[in-house]
RONU-112647 format. One record per residue: residue number from 1; residue in three letters; x negated, y, z negated of N, C-alpha, C in turn. Coordinates in pm, whole numbers, m for minus. Layout:
N
[NUM,"Ala",[X,Y,Z],[X,Y,Z],[X,Y,Z]];
...
This chain:
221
[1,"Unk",[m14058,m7182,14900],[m14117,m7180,14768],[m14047,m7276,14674]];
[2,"Unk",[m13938,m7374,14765],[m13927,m7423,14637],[m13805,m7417,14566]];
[3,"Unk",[m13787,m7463,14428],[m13692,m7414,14379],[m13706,m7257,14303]];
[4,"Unk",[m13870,m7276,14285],[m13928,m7125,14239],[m13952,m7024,14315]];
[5,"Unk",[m13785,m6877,14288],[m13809,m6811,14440],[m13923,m6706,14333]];
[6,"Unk",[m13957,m6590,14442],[m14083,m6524,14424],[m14008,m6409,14313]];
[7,"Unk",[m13884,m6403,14320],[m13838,m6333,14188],[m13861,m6391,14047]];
[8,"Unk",[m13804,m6526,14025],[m13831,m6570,13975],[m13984,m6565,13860]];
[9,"Unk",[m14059,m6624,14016],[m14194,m6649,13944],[m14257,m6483,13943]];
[10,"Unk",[m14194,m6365,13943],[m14237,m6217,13918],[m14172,m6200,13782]];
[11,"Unk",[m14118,m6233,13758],[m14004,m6192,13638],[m14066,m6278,13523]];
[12,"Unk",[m14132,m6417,13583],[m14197,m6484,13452],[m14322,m6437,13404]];
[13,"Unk",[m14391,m6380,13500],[m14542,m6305,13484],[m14493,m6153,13390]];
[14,"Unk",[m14430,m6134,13438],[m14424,m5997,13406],[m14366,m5987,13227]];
[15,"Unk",[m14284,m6124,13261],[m14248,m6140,13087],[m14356,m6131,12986]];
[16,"Unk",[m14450,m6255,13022],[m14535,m6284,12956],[m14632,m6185,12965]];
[17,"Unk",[m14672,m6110,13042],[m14758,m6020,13052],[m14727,m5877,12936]];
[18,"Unk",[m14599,m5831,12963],[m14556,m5748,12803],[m14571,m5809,12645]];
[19,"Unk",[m14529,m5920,12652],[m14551,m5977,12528],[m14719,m5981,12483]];
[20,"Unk",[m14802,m5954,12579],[m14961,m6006,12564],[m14938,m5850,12520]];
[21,"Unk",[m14891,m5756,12608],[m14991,m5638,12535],[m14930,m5564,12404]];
[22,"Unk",[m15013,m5446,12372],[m14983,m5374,12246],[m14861,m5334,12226]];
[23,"Unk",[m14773,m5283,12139],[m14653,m5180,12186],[m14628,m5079,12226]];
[24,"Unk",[m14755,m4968,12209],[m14759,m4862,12262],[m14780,m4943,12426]];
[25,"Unk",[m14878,m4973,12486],[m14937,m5021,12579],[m14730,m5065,12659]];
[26,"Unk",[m14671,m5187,12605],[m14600,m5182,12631],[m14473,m5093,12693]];
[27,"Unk",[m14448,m5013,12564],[m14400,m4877,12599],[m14411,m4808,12734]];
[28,"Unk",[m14542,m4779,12706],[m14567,m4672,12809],[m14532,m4763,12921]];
[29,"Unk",[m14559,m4837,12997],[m14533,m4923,13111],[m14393,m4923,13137]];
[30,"Unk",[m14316,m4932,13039],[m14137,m4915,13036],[m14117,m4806,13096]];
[31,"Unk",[m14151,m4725,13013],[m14117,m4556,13055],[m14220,m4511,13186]];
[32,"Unk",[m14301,m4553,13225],[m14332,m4512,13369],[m14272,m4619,13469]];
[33,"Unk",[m14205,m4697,13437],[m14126,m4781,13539],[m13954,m4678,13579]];
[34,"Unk",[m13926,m4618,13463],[m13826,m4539,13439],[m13854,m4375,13545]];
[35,"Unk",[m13959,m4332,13478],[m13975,m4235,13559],[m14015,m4240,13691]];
[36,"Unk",[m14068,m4366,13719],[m14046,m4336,13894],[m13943,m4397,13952]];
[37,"Unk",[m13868,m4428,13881],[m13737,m4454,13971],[m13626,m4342,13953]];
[38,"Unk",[m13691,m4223,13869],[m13583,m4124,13884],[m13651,m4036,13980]];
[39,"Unk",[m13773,m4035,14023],[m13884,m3990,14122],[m13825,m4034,14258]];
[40,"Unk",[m13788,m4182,14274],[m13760,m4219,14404],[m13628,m4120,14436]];
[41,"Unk",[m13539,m4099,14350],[m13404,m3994,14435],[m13453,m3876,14509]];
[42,"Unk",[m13633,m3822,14493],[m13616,m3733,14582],[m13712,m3744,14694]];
[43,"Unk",[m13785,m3910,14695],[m13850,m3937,14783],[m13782,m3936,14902]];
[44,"Unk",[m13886,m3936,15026],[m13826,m3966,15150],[m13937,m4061,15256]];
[45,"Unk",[m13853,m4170,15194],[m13905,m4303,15282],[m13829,m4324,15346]];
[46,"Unk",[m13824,m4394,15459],[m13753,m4453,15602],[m13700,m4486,15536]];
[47,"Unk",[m13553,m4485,15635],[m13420,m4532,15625],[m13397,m4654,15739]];
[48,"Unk",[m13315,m4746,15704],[m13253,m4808,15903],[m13215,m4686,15946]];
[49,"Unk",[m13264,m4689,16102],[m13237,m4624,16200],[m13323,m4492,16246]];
[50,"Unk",[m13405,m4484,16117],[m13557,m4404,16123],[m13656,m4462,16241]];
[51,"Unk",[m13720,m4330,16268],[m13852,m4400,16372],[m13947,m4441,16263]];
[52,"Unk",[m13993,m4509,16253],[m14066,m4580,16198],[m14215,m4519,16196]];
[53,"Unk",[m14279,m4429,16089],[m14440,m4376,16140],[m14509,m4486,16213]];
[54,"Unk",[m14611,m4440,16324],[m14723,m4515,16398],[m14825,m4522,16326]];
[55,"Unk",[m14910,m4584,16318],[m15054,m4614,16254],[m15128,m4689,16324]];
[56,"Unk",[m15248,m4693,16333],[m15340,m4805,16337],[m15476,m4796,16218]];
[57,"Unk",[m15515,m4886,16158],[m15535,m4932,16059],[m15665,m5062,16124]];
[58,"Unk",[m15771,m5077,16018],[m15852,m5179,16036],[m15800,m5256,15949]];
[59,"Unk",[m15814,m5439,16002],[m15756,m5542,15946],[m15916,m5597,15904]];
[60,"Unk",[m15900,m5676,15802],[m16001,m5752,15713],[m16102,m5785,15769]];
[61,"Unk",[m16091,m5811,15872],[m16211,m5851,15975],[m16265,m5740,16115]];
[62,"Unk",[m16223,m5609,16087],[m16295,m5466,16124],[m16198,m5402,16199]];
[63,"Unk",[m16126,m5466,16260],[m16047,m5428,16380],[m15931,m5387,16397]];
[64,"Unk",[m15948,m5287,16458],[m15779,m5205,16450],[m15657,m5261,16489]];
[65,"Unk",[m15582,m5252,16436],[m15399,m5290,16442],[m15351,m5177,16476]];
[66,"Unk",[m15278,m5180,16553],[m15195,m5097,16617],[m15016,m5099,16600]];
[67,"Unk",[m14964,m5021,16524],[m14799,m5115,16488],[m14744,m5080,16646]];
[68,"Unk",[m14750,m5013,16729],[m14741,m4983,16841],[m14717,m5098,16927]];
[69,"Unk",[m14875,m5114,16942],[m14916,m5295,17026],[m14811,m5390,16963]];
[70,"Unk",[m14834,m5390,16860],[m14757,m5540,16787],[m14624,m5530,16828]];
[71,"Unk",[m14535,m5412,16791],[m14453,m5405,16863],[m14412,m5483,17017]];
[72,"Unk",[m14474,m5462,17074],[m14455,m5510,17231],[m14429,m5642,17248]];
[73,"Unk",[m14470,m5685,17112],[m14446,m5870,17110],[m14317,m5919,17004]];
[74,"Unk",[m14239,m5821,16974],[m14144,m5860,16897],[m14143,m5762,16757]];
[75,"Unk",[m14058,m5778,16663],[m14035,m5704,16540],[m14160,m5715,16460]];
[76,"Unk",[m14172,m5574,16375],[m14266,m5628,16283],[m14241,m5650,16157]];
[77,"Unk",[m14294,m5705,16042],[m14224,m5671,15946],[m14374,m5636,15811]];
[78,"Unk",[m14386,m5470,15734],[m14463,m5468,15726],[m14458,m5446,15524]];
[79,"Unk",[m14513,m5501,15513],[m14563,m5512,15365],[m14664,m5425,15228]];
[80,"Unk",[m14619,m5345,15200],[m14703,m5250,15132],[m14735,m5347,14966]];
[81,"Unk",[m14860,m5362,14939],[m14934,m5440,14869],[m14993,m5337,14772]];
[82,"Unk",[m15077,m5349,14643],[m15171,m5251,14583],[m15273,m5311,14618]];
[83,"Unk",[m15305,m5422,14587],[m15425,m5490,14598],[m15440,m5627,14545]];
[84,"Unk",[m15551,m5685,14593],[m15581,m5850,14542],[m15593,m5845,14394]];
[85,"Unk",[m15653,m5749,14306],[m15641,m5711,14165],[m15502,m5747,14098]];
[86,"Unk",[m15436,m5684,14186],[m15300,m5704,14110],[m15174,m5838,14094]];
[87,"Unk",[m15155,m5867,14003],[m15119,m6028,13989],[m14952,m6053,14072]];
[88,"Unk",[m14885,m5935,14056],[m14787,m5927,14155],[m14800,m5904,14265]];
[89,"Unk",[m14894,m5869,14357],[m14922,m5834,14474],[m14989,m5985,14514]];
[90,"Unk",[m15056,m6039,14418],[m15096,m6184,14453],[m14986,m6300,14457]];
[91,"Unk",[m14934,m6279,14354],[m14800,m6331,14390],[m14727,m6332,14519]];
[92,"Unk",[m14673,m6203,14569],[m14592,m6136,14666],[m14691,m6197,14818]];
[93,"Unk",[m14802,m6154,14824],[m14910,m6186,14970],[m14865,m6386,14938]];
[94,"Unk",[m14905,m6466,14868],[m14871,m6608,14886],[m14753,m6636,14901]];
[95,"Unk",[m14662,m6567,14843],[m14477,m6587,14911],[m14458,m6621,15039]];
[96,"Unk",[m14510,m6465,15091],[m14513,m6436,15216],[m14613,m6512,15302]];
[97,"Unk",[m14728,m6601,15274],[m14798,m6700,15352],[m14721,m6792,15362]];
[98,"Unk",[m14640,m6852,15240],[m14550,m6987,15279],[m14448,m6915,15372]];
[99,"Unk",[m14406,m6814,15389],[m14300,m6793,15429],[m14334,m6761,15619]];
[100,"Unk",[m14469,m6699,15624],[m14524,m6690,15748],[m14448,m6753,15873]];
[101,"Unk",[m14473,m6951,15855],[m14427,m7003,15995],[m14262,m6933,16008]];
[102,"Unk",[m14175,m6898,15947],[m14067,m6912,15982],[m14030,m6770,16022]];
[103,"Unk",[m14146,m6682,15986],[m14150,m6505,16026],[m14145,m6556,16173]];
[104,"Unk",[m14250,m6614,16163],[m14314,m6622,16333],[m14226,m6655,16440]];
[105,"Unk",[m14139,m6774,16362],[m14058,m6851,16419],[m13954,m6743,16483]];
[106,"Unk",[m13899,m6692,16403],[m13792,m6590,16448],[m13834,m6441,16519]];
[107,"Unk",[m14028,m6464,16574],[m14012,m6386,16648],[m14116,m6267,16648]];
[108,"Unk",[m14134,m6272,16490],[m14171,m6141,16421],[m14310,m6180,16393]];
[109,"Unk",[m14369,m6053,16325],[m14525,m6001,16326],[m14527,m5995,16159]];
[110,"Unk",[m14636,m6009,16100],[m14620,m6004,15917],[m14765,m5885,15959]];
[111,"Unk",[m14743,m5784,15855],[m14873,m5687,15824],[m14869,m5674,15689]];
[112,"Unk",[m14963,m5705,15635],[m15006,m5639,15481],[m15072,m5500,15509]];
[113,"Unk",[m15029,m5422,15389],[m15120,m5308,15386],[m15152,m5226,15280]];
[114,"Unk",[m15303,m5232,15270],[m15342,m5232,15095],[m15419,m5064,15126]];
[115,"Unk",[m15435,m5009,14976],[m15577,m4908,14956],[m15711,m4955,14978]];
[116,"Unk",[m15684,m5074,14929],[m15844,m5145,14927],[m15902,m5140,15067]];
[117,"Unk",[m16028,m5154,15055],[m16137,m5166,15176],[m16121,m5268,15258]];
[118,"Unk",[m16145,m5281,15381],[m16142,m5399,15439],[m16272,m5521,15407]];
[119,"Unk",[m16385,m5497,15351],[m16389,m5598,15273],[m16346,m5647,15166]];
[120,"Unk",[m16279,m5566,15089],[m16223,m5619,14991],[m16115,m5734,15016]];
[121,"Unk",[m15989,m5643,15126],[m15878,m5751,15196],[m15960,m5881,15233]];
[122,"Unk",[m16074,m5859,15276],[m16116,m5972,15370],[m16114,m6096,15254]];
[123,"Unk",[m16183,m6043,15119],[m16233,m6157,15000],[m16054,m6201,14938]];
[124,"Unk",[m15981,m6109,14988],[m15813,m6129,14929],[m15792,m6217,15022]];
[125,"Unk",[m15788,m6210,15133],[m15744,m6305,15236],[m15814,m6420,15284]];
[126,"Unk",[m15947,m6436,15249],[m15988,m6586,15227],[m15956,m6613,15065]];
[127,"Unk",[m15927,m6570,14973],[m15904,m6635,14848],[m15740,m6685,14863]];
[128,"Unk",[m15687,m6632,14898],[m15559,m6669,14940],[m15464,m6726,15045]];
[129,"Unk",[m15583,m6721,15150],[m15571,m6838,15280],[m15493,m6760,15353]];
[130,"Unk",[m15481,m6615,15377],[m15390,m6524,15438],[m15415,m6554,15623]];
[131,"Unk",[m15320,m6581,15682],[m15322,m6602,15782],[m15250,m6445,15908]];
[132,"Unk",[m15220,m6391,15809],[m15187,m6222,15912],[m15273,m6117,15808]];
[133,"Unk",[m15288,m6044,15912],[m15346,m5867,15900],[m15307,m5853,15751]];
[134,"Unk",[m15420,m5820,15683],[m15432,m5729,15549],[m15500,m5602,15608]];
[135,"Unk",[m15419,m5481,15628],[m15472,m5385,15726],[m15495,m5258,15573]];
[136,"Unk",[m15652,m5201,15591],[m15694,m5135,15452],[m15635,m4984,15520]];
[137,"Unk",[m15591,m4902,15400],[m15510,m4807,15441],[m15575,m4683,15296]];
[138,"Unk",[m15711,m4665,15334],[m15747,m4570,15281],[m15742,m4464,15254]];
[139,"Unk",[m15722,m4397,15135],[m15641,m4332,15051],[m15483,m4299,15067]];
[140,"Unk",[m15449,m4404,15078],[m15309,m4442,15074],[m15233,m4325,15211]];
[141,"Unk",[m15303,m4300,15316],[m15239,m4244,15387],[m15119,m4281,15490]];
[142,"Unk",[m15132,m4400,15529],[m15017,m4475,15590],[m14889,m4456,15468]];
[143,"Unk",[m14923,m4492,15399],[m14809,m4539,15269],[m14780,m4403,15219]];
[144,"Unk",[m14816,m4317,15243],[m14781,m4209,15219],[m14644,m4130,15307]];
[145,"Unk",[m14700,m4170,15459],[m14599,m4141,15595],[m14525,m4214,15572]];
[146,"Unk",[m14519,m4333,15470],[m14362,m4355,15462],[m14317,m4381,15325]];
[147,"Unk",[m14359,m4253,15263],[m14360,m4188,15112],[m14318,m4299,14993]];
[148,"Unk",[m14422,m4392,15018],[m14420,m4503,14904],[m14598,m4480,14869]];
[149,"Unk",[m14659,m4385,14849],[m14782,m4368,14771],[m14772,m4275,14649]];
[150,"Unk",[m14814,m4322,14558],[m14768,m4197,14412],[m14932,m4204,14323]];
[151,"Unk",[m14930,m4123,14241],[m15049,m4166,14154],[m15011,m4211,14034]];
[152,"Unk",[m15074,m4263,13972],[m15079,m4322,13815],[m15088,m4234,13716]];
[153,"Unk",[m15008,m4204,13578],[m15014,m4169,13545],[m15127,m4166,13441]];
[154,"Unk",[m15192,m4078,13330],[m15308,m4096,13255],[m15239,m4174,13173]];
[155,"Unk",[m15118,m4205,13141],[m15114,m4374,13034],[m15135,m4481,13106]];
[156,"Unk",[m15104,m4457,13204],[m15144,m4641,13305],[m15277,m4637,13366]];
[157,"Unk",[m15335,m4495,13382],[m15473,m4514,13400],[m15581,m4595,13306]];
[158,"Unk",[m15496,m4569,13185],[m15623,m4592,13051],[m15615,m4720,13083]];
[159,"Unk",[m15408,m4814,13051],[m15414,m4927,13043],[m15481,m5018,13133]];
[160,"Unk",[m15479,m4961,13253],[m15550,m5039,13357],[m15718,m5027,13381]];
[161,"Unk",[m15753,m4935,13295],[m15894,m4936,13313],[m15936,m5071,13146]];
[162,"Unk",[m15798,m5056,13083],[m15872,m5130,13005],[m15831,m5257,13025]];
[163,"Unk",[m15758,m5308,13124],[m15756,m5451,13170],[m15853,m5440,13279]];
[164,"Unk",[m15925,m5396,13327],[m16059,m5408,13360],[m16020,m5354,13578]];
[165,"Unk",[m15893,m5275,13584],[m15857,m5250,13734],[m15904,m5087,13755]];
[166,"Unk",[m15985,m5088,13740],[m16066,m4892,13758],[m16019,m4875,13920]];
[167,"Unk",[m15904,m4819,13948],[m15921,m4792,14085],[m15957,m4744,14191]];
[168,"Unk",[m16003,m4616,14132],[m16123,m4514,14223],[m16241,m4662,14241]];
[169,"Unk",[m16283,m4697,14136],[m16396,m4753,14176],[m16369,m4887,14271]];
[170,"Unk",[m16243,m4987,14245],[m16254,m5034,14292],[m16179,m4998,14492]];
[171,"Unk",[m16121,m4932,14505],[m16083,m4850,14599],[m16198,m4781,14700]];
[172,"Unk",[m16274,m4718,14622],[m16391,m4630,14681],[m16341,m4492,14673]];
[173,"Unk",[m16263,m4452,14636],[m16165,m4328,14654],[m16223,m4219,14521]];
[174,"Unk",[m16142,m4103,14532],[m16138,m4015,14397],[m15976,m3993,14312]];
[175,"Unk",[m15944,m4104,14374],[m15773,m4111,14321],[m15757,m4229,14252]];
[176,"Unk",[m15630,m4189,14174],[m15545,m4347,14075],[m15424,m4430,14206]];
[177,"Unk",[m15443,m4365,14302],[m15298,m4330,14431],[m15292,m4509,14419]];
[178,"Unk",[m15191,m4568,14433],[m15111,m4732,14492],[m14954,m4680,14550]];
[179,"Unk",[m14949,m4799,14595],[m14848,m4772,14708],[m14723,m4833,14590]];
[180,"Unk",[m14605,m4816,14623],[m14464,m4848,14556],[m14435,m4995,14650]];
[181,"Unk",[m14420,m5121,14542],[m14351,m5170,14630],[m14292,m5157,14728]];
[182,"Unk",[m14279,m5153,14884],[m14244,m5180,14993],[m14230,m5290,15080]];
[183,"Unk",[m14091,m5284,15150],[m14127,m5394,15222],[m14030,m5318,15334]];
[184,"Unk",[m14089,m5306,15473],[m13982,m5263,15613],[m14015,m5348,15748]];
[185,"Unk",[m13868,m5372,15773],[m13857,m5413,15922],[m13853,m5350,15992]];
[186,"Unk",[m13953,m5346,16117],[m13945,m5240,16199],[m13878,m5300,16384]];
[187,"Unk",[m13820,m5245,16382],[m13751,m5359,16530],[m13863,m5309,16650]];
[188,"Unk",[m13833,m5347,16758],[m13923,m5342,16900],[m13867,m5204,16933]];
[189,"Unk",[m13806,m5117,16904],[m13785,m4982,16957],[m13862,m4901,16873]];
[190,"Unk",[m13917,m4960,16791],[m13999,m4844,16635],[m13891,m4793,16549]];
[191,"Unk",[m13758,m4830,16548],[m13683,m4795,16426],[m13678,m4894,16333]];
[192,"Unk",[m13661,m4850,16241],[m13656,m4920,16096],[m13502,m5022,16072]];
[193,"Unk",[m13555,m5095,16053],[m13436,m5203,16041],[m13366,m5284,15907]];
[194,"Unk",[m13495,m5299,15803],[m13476,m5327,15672],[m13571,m5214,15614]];
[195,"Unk",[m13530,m5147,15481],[m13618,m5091,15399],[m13557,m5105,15280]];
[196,"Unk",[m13748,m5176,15189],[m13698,m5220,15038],[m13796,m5143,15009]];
[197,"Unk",[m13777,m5053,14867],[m13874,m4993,14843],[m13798,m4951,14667]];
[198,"Unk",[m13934,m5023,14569],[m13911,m5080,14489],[m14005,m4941,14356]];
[199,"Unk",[m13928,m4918,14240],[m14009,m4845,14114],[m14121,m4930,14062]];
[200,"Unk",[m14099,m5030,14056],[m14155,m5133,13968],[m14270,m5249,14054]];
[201,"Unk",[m14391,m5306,13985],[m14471,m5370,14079],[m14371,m5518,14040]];
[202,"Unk",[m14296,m5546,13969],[m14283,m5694,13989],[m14151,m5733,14085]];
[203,"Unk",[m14075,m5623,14125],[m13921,m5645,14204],[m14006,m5595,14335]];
[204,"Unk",[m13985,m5738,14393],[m14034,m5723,14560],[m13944,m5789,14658]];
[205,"Unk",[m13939,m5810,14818],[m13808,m5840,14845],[m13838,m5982,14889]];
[206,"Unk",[m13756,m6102,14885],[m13775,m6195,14877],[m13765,m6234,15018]];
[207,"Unk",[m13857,m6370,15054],[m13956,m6389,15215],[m13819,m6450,15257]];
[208,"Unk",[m13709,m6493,15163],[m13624,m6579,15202],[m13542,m6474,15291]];
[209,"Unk",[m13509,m6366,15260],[m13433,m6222,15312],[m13461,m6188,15424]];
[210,"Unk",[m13587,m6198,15428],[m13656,m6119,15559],[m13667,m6224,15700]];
[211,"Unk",[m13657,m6352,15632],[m13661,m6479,15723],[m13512,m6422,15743]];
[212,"Unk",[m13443,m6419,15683],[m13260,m6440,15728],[m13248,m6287,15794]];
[213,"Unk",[m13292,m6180,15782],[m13255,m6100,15877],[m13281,m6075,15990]];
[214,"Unk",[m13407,m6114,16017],[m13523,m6162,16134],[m13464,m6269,16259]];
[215,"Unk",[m13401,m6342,16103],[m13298,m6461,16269],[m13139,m6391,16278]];
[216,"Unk",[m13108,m6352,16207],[m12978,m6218,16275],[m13025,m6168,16333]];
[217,"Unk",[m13092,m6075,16317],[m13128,m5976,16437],[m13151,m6091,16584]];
[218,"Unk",[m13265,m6206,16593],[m13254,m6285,16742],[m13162,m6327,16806]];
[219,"Unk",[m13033,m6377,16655],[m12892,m6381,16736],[m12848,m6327,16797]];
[220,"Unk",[m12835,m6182,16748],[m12743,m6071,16789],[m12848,m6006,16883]];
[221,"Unk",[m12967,m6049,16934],[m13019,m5943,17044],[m12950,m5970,17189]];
């Protein structure tokens, strides 16, 4: 990416994006960034050295993924997204496309995995030239087994219905449910090898990290 890492260019969106809105509007976004990170002390998401939940999941183009299968060909490394709606998640999915050849390189498998429908991923992943699995994970049940799904509260419901992101509707669902930033390495045995798992949509883990642990781990196998 550059000299512009994906923190960076999250931290500049996200600036400018508070300054655009109201102060209440503001506010509230502060303080639900606050309260779910005093939420995460009693979550229980994978740890290293966790088995890693199984899933299979349809990818953008109908067809099931298996973290199982993928497995058999090397590490995976899997990506919890909200959706193409969301400007940090658009951010975060193009990081991770530049960053792709050098996943590959060292071995490893890239999975996105959104609420959204698999047509929806599909219109995310040709708008964004996505070259791995955007696998749709309806009503956040994958992301749940590895307790990074929460709901929205009724202040971020309003704000987001009034920046125009209705998520039942656009979801298909009867929930506000998105997944928590995530990001996990899962090694070829199904245990967990990296886990980032984030309060906030703009702190995500950088492609540069996951490239550098990806080629430790090939060293040291």
């Amino acid at each position: 990416m550059g000299q512009r890492t994906l923190t960076r260019q999250l931290e500049a969106f996200r600036t400018g994006l508070l300054a655009r809105l109201p102060p209440d509007e503001r506010e509230a976004i502060l303080g639900a960034a606050e309260d779910l990170r005093a939420e995460l002390s009693d979550r229980k998401s994978p740890v290293p050295g966790d088995t890693a939940p199984a899933f299979t999941l349809p990818d953008q183009h109908g067809q099931n993924v298996s973290l199982k299968d993928r497995l058999r060909h090397g590490p995976v490394v899997i990506l919890f997204v909200r959706g193409g709606w969301c400007p940090f998640c658009t951010l975060t999915l193009r990081a991770y496309q530049e960053a792709l050849p050098a996943i590959q390189a060292a071995g490893a498998d890239l999975l996105g995995i959104t609420p959204q429908c698999a047509v929806s991923s599909c219109a995310v992943a040709e708008r964004d030239l996505l070259a791995f699995p955007m696998l749709s994970d309806v009503d956040n049940r994958v992301a749940d087994t590895y307790g990074v799904a929460y709901e929205l509260s009724p202040a971020m419901r309003k704000i987001y219905t009034r920046l125009g992101h209705d998520l039942p509707k656009l979801n298909k669902t009867g929930n506000w449910q998105v997944p928590l930033p995530a990001t996990f390495i899962i090694g070829t045995d199904g245990r967990v090898l990296c886990a980032h798992v984030e309060p906030v949509a703009h702190r995500r883990l950088e492609p540069s990290e996951v490239v550098r642990a990806l080629q430790e781990l090939r060293v040291n196998a």
